[in-house]
N, C-alpha and C positions, 0 to 999 in steps of 0.2 A: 266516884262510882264507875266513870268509863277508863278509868286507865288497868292498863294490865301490865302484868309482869313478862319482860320480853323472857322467849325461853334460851336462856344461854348456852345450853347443852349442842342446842340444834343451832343457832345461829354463829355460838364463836369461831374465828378461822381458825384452822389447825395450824398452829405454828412447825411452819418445817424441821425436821429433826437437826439440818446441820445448821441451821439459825440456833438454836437451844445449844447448838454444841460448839457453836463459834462464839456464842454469849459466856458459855461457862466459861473458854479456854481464853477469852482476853480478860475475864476478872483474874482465875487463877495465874495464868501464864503471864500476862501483864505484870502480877505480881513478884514473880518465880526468876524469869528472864530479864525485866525491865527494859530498859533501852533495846535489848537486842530484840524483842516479842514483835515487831513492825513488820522489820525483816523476816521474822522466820512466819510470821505468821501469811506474808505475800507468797510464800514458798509454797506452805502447803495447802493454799489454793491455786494454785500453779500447776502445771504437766508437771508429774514424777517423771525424776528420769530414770533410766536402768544402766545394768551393767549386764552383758552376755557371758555366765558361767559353761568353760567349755565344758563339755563332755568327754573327758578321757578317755572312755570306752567305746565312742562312735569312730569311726577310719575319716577323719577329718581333718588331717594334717593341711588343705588348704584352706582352712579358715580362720587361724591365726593373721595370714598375710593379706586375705580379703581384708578382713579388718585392719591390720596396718593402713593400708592401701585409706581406707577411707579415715585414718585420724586416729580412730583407737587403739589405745593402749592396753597391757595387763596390768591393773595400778598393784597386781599380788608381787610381780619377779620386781616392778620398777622401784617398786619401794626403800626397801634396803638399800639398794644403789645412789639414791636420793638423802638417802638419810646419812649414809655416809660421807656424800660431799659435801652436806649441812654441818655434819658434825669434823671434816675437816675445817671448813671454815670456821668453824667458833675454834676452832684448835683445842679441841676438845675429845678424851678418846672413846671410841665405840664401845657402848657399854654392852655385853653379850646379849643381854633379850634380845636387842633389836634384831639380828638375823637368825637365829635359831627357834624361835618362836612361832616363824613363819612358815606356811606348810606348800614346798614348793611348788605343788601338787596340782596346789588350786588353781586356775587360770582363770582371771573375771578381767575381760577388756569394756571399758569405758571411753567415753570421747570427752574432752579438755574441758576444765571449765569454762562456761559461759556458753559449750558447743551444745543444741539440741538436739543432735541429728536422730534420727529413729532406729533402731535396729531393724535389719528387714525378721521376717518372722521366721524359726526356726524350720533346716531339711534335714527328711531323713537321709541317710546312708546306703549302702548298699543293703546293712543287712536289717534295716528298717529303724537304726537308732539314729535320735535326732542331736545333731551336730551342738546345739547350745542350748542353755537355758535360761529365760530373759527374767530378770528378778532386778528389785532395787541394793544395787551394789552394799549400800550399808547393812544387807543383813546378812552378807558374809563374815562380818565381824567376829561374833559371838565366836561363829564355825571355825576362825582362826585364832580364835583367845581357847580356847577351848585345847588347843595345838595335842590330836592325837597321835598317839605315837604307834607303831609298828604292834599288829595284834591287841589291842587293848579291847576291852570290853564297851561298849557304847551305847548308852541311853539315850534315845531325843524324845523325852515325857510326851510333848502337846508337839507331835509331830508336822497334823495338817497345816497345810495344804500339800506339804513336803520339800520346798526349796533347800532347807537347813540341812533335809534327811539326805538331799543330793548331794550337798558339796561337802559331806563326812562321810561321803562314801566315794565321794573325787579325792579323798586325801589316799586312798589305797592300803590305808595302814587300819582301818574297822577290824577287828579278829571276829567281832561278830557284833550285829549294828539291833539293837530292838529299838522298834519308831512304831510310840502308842498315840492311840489320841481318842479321846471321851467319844468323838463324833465320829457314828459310823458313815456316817455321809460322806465328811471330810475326807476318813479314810479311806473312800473309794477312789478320794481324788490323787489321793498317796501311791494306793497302787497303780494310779494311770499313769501317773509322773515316770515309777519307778518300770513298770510295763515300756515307758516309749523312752527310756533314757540307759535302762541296765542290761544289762545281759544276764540269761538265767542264772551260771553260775555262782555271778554277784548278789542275784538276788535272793539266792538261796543262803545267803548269810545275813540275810535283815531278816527278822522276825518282825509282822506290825500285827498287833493286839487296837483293842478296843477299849482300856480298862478306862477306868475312872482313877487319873493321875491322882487322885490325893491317896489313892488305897495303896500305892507301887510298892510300899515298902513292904507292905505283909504279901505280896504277890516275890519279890526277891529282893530282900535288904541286902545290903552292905557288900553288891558283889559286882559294881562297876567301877571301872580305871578312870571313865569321862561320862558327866551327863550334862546334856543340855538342856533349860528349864527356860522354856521359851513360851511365857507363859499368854492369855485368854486377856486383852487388855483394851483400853478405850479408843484404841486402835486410831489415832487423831488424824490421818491426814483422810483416812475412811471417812470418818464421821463428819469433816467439816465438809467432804466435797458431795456424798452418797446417801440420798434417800433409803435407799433399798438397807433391809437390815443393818441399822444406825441402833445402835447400843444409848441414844441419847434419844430415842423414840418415850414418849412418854410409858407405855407402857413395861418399858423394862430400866424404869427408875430404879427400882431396890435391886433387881440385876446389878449393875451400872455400882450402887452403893456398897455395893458387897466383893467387888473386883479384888478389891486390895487383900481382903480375909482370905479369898479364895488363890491368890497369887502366893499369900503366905503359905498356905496350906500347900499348894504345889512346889514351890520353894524348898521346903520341911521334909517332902515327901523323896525329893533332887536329894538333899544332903544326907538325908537315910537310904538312899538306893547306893551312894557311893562309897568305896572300899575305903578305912583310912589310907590317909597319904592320895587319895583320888579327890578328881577337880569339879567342880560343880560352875558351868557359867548362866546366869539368869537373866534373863533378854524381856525387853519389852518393845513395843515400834510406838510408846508415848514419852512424850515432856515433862508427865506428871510424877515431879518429886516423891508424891502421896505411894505412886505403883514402882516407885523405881529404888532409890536409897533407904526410902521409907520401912520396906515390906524387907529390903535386906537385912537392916540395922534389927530390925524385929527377928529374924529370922535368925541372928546369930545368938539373940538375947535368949529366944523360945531352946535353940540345940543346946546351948549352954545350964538353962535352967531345968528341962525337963528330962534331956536325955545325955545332959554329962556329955556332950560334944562341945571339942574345940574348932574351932573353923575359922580360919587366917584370911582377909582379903586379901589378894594378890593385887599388887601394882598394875595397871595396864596404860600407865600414861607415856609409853614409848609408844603406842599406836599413834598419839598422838603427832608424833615427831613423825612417823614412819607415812600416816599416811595424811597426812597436813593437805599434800596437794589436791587430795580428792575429796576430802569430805570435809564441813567446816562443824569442827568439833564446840563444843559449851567449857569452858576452862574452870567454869567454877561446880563441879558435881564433888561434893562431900564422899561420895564412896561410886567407883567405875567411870564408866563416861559415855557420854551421849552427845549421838550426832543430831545438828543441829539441821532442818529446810535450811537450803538458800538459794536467792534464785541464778546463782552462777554457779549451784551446783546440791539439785535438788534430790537428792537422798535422803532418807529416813523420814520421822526423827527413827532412831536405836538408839537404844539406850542400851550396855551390856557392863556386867558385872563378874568378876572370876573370882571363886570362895575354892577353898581349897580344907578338906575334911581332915584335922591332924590324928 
């Protein structure tokens, strides 16, 4: 007669979101990575490190040597050069991807593995453009698999916050760049990027819209050279360290469940926006098999079955070789490749994939 029912509603503790997201990603990931899941998983609870993308269009010629000076590199030019005395020593001959691939364009200096040093925080120039732009080195990747050429047409789908829309617009070869993205919020952050990093000229060749990436194709099918499908994902090293809008918050469960549909569906929309013989590369900053080879391997199945597209995966396991020293790659991904946390060289994860529309 005197006992009651505690009320659980009011009483349970709210399990923090990157608990819930660090539970989910040692069942699945534990599974996925096995042995190596320790290490990467120390990683991305660990400071991220960065890499500083120059600004080619800022008057900043001494900051290259600043940087020297304190340790960093540009792991973009050192690459090739590396890979080539790797591949003298196995006496072995330079297979062409490795240097034409590369866009010599880009500049992204880093400091050595194991170095944490900070970047001090970007100045502007004389004529108000800011000298760098501090992002985590591995999501230049894409932007160089991607390898635009001289004039081509340019899609970046899921543009915000805009680091990806910067450094394909450092390659100088855009003929004309559109950078959408569903969130007009986001896109305000696009044009702040693009306001404190471009010059008007330049940025009178970016178009940025606001659509809803899954509609792109009836907005302009089949009329781009390069797009990049950078897509909305569980975003893992966010969620395991950051309370604040954690995608693994209980109330955006079926959110969260729906990613993968939603990654195809933009995916789909990348390979119908592209011209045949145009390159589509599909990016994600997670580990999950489910958001990455998964939604590819679907993706080639749905363009083949539905709308009579053939679509080639391209090789990209020369990055591997190219860029070994700076980021520590996962050797076993069934289709692209993804970088792995480590804590002697804390980048990503990226994950990136090159489809190419025949």
């Amino acid at each position: 007669r005197h006992r009651h029912k505690e009320k659980w509603a009011a009483t349970a503790p709210r399990i923090p979101s990157t608990r819930l997201a660090l539970h989910h990603f040692d069942t699945s990931y534990g599974l996925h990575l096995g042995a190596l899941w320790p290490s990467v998983r120390a990683g991305l609870l660990c400071e991220q490190k960065y890499g500083a993308l120059l600004n080619n269009f800022a008057a900043a010629d001494h900051v290259p040597q600043e940087l020297e000076l304190l340790n960093a590199t540009d792991f973009v030019s050192e690459a090739p050069q590396k890979a080539q005395q790797w591949q003298r020593g196995a006496a072995a001959e330079m297979s062409p991807p490795l240097c034409t691939s590369i866009s010599s364009k880009i500049k992204c200096y880093t400091f050595p593995r194991g170095d944490i040093t900070r970047f001090r925080p970007a100045r502007p120039d004389a004529l108000g453009l800011l000298d760098y732009y501090l992002m985590d080195a591995a999501s230049l990747l894409p932007v160089l698999a991607l390898n635009v050429q001289p004039d081509d047409f340019v899609l970046d789908l899921c543009a915000a916050p805009g680091g990806k829309t910067l450094a394909l617009l450092q390659t100088g070869f855009c003929g004309h760049l559109a950078a959408n993205d569903v969130s007009v919020s986001r896109t305000k952050r696009l044009y702040q990027i693009l306001h404190s990093y471009v010059p008007k000229e330049v940025r009178d060749t970016v178009s940025v819209t606001s659509y809803d990436g899954r509609d792109w194709d009836q907005v302009k099918g089949g009329t781009f050279h390069k797009v990049l499908v950078d897509v909305p994902c569980t975003t893992d090293r966010h969620s395991a360290m950051e309370e604040d809008n954690n995608i693994f918050h209980k109330r955006r469960t079926k959110e969260r469940q729906m990613l993968p549909m939603l990654q195809l569906q933009l995916l789909m929309a990348g390979i119908l926006a592209a011209r045949p013989g145009g390159a589509v590369v599909y990016s994600t900053c997670s580990l999950s098999p489910l958001q990455n080879e998964c939604v590819v391997e679907r993706a080639l199945d749905v363009a083949e079955a539905q709308f009579n597209i053939s679509v080639h995966v391209e090789d990209l396991s020369h990055f591997r070789v190219l860029f070994q020293d700076t980021f520590s790659f996962f050797s076993d991904c069934r289709l692209g490749e993804l970088v792995l946390p480590h804590l002697t060289a804390n980048f990503g994860p990226m994950y990136f994939c090159k489809l190419r529309r025949m």
